[in-house]
Structures are given as C-alpha cells and as structure tokens.
LODOLO-168446 format. One record per atom (N, C-alpha, C): residue number from 1; residue in one letter; atom name; x, y, z. Coordinates in steps of 0.001 Angstrom, whole numbers. Atoms other than C-alpha are relative to their C-alpha. Last residue first. Example, Ala and Ser with C-alpha at 12.3 -4.5 7.8 and 13.67 -1.06 7.14 Angstrom:
2
REC:nr:rest:atom:xx:yy:zz
REC:2:s:N:-820:-1190:-60 $
REC:2:s:CA:13670:-1060:7140 $
REC:2:s:C:-770:1090:730 $
REC:1:a:N:890:-1190:0 $
REC:1:a:CA:12300:-4500:7800 $
REC:1:a:C:900:1200:0 $
//
This chain:
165
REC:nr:rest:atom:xx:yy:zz
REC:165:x:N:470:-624:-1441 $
REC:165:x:CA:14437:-39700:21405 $
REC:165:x:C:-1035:-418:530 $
REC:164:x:N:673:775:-1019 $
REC:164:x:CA:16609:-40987:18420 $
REC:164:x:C:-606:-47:1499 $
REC:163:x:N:-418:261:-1210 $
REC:163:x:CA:18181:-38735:16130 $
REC:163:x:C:-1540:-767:699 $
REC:162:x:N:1451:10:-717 $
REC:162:x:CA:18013:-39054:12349 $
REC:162:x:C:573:-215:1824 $
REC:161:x:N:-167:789:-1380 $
REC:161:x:CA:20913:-37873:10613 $
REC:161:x:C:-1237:103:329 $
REC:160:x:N:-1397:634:-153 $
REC:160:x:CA:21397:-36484:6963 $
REC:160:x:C:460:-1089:587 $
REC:159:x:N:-597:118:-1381 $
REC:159:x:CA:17704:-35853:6119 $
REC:159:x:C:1514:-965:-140 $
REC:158:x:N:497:1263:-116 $
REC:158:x:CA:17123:-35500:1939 $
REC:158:x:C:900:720:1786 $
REC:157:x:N:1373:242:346 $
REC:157:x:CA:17275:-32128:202 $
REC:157:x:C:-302:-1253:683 $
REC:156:x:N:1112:-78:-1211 $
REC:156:x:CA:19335:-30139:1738 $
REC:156:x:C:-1271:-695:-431 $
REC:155:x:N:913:-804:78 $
REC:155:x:CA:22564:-30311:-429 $
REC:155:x:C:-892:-277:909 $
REC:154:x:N:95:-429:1309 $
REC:154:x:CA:25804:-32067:-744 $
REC:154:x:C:-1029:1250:145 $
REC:153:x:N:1290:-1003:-57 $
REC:153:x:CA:26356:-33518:2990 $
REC:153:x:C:610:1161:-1462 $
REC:152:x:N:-349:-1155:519 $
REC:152:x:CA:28143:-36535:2887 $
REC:152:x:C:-1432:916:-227 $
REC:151:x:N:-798:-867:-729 $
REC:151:x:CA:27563:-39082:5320 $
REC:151:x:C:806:1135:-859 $
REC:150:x:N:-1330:-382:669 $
REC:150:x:CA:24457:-39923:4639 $
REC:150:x:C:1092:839:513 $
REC:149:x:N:313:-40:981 $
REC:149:x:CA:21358:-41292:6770 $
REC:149:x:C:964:-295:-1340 $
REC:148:x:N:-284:-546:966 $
REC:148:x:CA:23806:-41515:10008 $
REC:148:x:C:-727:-478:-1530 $
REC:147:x:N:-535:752:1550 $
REC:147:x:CA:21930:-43032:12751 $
REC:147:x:C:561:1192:-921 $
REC:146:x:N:-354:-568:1252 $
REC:146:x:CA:21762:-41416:16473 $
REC:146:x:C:386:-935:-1351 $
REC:145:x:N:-508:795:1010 $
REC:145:x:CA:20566:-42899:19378 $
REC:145:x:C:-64:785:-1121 $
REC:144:x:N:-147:1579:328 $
REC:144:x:CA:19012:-42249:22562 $
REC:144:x:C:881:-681:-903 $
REC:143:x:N:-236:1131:1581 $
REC:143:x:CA:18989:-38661:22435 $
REC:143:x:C:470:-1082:440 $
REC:142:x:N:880:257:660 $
REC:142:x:CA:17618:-37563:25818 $
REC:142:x:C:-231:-622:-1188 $
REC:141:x:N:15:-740:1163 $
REC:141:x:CA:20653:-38366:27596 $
REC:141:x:C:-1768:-326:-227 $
REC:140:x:N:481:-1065:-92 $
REC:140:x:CA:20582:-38763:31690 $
REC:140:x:C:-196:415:-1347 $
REC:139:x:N:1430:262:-26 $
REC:139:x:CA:20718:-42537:31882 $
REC:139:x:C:-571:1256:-713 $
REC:138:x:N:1239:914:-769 $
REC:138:x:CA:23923:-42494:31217 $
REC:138:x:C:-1080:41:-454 $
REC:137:x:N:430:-49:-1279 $
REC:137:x:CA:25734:-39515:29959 $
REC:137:x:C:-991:-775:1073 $
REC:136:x:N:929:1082:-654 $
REC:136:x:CA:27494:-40255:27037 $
REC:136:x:C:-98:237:1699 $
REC:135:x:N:-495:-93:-1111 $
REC:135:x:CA:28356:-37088:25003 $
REC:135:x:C:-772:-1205:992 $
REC:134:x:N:707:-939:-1011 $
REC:134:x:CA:26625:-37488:21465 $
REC:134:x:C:1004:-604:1642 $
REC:133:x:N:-114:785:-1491 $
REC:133:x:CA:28926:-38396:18613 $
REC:133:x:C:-548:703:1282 $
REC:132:x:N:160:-464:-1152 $
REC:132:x:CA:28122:-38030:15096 $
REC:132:x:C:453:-618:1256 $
REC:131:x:N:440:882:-1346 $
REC:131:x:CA:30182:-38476:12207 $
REC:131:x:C:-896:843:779 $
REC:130:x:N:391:-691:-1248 $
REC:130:x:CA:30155:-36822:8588 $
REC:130:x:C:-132:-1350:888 $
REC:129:x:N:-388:968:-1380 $
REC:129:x:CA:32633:-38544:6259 $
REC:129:x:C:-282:452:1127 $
REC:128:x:N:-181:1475:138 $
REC:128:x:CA:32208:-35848:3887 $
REC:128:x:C:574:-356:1276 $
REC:127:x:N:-557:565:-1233 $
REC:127:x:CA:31349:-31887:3920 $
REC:127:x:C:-178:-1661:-261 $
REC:126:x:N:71:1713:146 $
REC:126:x:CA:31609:-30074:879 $
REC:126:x:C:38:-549:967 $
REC:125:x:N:-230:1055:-359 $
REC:125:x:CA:31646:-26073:984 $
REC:125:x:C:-845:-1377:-256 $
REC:124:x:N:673:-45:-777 $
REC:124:x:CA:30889:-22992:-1004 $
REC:124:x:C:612:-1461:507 $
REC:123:x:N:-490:1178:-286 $
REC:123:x:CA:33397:-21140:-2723 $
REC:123:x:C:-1845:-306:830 $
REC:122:x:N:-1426:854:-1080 $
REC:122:x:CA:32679:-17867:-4184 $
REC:122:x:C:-220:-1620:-116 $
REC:121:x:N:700:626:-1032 $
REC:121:x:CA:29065:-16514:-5351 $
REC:121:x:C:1536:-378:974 $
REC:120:x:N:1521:-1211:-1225 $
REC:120:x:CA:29646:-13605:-7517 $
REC:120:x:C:-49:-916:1193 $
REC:119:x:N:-339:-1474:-279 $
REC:119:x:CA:32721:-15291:-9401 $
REC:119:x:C:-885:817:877 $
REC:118:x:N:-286:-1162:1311 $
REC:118:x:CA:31273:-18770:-9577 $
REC:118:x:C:443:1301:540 $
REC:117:x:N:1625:-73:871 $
REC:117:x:CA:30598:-21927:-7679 $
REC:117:x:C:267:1189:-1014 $
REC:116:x:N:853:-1439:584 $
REC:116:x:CA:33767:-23097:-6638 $
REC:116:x:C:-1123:77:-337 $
REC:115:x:N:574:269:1379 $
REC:115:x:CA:33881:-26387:-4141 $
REC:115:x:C:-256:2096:-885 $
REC:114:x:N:-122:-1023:814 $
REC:114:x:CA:36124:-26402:-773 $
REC:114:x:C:-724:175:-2036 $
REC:113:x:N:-501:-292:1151 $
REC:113:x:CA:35639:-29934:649 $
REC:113:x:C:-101:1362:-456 $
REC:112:x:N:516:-1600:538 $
REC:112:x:CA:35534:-30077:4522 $
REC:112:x:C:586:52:-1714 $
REC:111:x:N:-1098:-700:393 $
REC:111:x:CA:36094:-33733:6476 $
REC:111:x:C:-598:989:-1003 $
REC:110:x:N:304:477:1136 $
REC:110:x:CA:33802:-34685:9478 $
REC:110:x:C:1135:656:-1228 $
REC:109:x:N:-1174:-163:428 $
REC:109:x:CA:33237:-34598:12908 $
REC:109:x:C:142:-494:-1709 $
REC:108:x:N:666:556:1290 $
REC:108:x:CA:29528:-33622:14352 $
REC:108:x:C:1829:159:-435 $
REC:107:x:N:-1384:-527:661 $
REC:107:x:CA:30083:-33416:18429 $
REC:107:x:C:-13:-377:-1633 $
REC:106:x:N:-472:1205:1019 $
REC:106:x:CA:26974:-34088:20479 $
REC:106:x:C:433:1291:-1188 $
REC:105:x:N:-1483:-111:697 $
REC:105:x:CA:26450:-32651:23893 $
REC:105:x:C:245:-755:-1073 $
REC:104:x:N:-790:668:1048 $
REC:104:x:CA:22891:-33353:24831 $
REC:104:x:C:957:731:-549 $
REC:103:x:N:-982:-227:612 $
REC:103:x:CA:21206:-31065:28112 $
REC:103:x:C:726:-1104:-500 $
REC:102:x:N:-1042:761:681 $
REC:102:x:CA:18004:-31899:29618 $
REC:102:x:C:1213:605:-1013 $
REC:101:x:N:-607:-285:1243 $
REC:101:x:CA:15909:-29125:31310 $
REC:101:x:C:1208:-1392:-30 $
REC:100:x:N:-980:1560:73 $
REC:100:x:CA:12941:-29935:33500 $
REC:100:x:C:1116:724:-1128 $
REC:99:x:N:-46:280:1450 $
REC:99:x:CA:11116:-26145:34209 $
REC:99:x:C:1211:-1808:238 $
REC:98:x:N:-959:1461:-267 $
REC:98:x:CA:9602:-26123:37438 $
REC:98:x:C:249:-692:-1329 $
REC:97:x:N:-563:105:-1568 $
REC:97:x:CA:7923:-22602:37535 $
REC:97:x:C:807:-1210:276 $
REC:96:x:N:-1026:-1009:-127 $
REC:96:x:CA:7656:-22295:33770 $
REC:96:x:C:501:-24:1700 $
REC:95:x:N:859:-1371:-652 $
REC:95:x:CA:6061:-25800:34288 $
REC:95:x:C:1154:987:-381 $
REC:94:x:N:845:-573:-646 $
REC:94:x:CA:7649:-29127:32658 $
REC:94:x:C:-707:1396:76 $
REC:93:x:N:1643:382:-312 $
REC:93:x:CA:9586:-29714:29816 $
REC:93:x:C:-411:259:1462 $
REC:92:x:N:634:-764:-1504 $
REC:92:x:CA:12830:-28002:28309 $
REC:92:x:C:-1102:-630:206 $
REC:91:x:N:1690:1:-139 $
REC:91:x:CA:15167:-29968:25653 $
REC:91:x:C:-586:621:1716 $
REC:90:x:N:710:-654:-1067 $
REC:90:x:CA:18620:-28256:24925 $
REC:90:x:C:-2049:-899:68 $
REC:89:x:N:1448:127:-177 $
REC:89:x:CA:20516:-29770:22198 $
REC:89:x:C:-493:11:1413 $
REC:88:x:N:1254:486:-1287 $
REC:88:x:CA:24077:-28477:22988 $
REC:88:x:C:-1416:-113:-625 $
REC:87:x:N:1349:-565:-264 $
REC:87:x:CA:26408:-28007:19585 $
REC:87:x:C:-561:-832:1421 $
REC:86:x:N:232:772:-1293 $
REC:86:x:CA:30162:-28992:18841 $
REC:86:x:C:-1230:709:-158 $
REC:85:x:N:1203:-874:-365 $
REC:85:x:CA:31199:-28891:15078 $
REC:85:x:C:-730:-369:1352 $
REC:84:x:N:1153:1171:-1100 $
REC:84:x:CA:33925:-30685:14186 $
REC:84:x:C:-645:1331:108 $
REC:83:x:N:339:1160:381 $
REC:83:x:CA:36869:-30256:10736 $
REC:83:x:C:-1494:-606:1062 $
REC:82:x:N:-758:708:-706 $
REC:82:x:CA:37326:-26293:11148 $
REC:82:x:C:-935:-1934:-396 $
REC:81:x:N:-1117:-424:-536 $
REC:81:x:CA:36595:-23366:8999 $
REC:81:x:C:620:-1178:925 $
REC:80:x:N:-1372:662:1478 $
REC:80:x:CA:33776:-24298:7458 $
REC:80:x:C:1373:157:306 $
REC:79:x:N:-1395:-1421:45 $
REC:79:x:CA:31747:-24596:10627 $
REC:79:x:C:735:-610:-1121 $
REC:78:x:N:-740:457:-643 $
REC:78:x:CA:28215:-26748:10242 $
REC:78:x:C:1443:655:-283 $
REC:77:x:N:-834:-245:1017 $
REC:77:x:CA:24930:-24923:9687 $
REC:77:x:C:1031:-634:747 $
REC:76:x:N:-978:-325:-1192 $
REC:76:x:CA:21880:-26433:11657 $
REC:76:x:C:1185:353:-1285 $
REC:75:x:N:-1125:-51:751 $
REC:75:x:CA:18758:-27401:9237 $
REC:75:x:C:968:945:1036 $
REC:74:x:N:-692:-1607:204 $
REC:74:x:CA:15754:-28975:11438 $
REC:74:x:C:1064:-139:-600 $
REC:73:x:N:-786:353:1350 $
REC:73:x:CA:13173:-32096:11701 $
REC:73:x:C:689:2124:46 $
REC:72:x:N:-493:1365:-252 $
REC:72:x:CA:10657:-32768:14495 $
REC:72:x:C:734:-243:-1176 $
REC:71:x:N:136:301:1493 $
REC:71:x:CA:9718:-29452:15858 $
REC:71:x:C:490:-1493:142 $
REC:70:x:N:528:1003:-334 $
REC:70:x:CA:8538:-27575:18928 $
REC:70:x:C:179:-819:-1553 $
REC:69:x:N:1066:489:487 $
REC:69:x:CA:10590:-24652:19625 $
REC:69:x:C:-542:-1463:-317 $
REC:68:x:N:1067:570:-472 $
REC:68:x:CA:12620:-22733:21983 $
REC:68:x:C:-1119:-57:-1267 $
REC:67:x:N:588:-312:-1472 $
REC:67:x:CA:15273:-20857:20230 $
REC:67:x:C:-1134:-1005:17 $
REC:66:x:N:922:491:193 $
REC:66:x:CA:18035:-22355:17602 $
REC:66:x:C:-724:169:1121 $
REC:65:x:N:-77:703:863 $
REC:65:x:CA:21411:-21449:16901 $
REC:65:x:C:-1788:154:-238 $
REC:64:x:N:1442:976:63 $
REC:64:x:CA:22042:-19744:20083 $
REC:64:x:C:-414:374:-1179 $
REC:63:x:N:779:-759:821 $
REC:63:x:CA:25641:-18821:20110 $
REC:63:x:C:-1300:-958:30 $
REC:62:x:N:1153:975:870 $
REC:62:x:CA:28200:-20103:22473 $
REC:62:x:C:-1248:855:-240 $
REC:61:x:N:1011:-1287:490 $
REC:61:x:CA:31368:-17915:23597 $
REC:61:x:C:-1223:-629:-619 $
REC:60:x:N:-132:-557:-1200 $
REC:60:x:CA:33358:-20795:25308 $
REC:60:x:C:-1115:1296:-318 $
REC:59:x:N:-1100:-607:40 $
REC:59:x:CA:31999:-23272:22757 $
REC:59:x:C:143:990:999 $
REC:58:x:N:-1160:128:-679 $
REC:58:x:CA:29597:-25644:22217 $
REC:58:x:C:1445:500:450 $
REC:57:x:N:-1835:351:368 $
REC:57:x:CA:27268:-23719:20172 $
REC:57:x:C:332:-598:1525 $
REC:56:x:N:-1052:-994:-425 $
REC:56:x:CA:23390:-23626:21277 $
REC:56:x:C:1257:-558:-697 $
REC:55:x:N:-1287:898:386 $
REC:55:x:CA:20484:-25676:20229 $
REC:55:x:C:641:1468:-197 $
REC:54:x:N:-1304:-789:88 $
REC:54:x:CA:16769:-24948:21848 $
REC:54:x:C:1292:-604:-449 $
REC:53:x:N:-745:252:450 $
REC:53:x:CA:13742:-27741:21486 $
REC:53:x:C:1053:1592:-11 $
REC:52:x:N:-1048:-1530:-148 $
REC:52:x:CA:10848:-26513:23547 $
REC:52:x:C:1473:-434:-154 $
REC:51:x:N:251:-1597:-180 $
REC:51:x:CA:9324:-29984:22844 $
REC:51:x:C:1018:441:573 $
REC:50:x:N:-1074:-167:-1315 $
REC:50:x:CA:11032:-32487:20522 $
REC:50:x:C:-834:1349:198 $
REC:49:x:N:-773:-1356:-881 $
REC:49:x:CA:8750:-33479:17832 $
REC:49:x:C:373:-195:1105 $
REC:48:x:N:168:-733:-1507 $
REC:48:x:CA:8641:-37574:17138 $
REC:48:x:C:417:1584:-166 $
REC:47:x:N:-798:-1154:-175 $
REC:47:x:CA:9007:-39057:13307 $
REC:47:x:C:-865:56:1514 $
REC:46:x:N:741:-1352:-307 $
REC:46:x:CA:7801:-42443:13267 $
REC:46:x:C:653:801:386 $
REC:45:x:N:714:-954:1118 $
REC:45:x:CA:9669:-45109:11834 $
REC:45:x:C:-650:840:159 $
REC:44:x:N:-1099:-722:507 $
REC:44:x:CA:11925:-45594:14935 $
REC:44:x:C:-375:171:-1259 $
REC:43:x:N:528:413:1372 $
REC:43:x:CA:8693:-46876:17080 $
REC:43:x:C:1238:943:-822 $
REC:42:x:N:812:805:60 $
REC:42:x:CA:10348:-46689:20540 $
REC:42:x:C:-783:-497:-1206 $
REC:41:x:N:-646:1137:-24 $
REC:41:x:CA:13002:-44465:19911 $
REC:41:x:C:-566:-1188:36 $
REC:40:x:N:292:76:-1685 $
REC:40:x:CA:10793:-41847:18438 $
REC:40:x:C:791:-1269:1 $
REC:39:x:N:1415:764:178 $
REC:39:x:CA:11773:-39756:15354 $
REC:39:x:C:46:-839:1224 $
REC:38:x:N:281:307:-984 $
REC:38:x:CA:13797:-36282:15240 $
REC:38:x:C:-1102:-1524:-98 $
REC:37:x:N:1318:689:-283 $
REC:37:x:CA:14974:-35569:11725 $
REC:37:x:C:-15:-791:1343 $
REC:36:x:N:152:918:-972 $
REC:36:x:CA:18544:-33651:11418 $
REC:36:x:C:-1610:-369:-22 $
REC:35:x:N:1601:264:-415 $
REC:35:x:CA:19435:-31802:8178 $
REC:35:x:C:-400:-1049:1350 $
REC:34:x:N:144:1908:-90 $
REC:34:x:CA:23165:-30943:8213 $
REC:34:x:C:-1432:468:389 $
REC:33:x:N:364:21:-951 $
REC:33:x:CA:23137:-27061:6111 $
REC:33:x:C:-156:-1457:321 $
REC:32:x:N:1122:927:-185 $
REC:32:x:CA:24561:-27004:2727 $
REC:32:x:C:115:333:1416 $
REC:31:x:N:-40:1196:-669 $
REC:31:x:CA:26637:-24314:1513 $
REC:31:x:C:-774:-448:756 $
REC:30:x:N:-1080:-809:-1048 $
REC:30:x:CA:25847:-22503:-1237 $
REC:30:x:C:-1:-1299:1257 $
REC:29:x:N:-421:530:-875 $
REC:29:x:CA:23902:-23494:-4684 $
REC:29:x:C:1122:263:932 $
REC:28:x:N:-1561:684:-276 $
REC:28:x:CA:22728:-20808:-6461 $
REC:28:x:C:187:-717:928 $
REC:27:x:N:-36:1383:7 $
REC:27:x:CA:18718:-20172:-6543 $
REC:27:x:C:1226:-895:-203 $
REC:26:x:N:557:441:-1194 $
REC:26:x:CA:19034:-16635:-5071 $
REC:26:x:C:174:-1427:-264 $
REC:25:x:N:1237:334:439 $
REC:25:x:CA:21951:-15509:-8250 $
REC:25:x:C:-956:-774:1729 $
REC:24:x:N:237:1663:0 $
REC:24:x:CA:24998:-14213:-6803 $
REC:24:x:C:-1523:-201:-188 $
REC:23:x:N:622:196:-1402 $
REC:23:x:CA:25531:-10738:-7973 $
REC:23:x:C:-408:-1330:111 $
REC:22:x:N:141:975:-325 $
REC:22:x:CA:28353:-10093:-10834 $
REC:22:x:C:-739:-103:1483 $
REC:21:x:N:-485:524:-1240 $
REC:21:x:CA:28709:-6384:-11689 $
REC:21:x:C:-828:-1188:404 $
REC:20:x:N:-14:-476:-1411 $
REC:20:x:CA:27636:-5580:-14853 $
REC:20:x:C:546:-851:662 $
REC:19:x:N:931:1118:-141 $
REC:19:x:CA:29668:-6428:-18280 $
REC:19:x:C:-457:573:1314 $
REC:18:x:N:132:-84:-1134 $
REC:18:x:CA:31813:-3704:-20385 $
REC:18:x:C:-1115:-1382:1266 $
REC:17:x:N:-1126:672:-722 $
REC:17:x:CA:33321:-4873:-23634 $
REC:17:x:C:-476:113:1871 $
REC:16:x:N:561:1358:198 $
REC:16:x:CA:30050:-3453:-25046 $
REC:16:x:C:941:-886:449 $
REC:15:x:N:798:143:54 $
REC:15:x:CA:31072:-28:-24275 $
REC:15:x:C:-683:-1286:687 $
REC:14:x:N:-983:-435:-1517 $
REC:14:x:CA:34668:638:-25525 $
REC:14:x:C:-1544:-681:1201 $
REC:13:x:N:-876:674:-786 $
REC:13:x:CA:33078:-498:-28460 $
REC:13:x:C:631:-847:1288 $
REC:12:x:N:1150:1050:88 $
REC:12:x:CA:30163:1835:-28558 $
REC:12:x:C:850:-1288:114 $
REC:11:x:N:956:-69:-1399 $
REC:11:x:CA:32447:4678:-27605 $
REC:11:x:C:-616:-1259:74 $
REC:10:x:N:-979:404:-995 $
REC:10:x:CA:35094:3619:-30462 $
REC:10:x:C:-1009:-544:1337 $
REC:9:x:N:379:1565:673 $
REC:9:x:CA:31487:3376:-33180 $
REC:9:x:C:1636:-306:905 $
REC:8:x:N:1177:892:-809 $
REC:8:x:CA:31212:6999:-31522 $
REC:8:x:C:25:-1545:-451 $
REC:7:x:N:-142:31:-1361 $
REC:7:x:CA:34615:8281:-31960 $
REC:7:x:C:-1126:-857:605 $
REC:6:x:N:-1715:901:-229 $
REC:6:x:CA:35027:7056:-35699 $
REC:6:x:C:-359:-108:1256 $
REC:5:x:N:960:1535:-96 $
REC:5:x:CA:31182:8664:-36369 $
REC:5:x:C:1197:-1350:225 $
REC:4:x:N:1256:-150:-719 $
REC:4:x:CA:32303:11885:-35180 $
REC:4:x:C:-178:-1750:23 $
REC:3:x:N:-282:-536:-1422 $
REC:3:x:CA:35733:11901:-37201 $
REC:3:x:C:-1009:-210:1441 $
REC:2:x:N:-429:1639:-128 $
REC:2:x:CA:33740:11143:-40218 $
REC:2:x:C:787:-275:1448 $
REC:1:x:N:1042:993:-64 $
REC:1:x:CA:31676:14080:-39608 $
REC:1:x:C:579:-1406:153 $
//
C-alpha cells in the first residue's frame, strides 16, 4: 500500500512539471504591416480612393500583393529579410476594352529591428527610418507625392505614409 501511494504522489509529480505545448496567442503582437492612406493632391486633407488599385512585388518573380480594388487606405507587408522593399502600384481606368493603366515604382528603404515576443510566437520585426521613394517619371506618375507620417513602424494602428494622387 505504501509502495502504491509512493508511486502515485511520484506520477503526480512527474506530472505537474509537465506544461502544454506553447501556441501563439491571436491577439500577440507580430509584425507590423506599412499602412498607406491615399488622399487627393489637390485638397491634401481629404482622403481620395484609388480606382482598380492592384500592387505587385518589384522583383523578377513578382507577387500580387493586392488585386483590383477601390480603396483609400491599405496594409502591405514589408520584407524582413532585407533593408528595401520594391512594389508597383498599378492604377487601371477606363473601359475593359480600353483599359488606361498607370504604373508607380516606389522603393520603401528602411532599417530592420529583430524584437522577441515569446517562445510560441518568435521574433517579430521593427522597422525604423522608413523612406519612400517613388520612381520619377515625369508627367507620367500617378502618385504625386508622398509624406512620411512615421518613420518607424511599431504597429498598425495609425497611417505610416500618405500618398498623394
């Protein structure tokens, strides 16, 4: 009997030392997305949508980011792995038969902090001393003008960059 109640008050032990498996909680902070707000160049306190707004990677293999839509404020993820981030803003207007398409090249450069969050979640990134720079094409850009809000990007709660269209 005593024997019995030795093994089980080990078991129970052995037991309670155990913990589950660490899953990252939904409301953990991870890495931030740059917030962009579209507003009009002509009145630059008013937000402006961008129609049939698309945004692709800059890159030889480029990924679409963002399909045809009509907005005036979006979250874009920016590469942790390297210090710039190239993207095409794509605007489309006219007819499906005589579509207008504008193409913006703008390059987001900036420096990458590494931050822990916890055992389940990992690392998530810091980005500081964000720049923009849109590809100058004359007459032909649609963005007008870009301001930097902030140039560190922490979280998603306030617009980063406002672009100018």
């Amino acid at each position: 009997m005593f024997k019995r109640i030795i093994l089980l008050l080990l078991l129970v032990l052995a037991l309670k030392g155990c913990t589950r498996d660490d899953i990252c909680a939904e409301g953990t902070a991870t890495t931030p997305k740059l917030i962009i707000i579209f507003n009009n160049n002509l009145n630059p306190n008013n937000r402006k949508a961008v129609d049939s707004l698309s945004i692709e990677t800059d890159y030889e293999n480029s990924v679409l980011v963002l399909a045809k839509t009509i907005t005036d404020s979006i979250a874009i993820p920016l590469s942790t792995t390297s210090d710039t981030t190239k993207y095409r803003f794509i605007r489309t207007r006219g007819t499906a038969e005589n579509p207008e398409i504008n193409i913006d090249n703008v390059m987001f450069i900036y420096s990458r902090q590494d931050l822990y969050v916890n055992r389940a979640c990992g690392f998530k990134s810091q980005f500081n001393s964000l720049e923009a720079i849109i590809e100058d094409e004359d007459s032909e850009n649609w963005i007008q003008n870009i301001t930097t809000n902030t140039d560190t990007i922490i979280d998603e709660e306030k617009a980063h960059l406002t672009f100018f269209h």
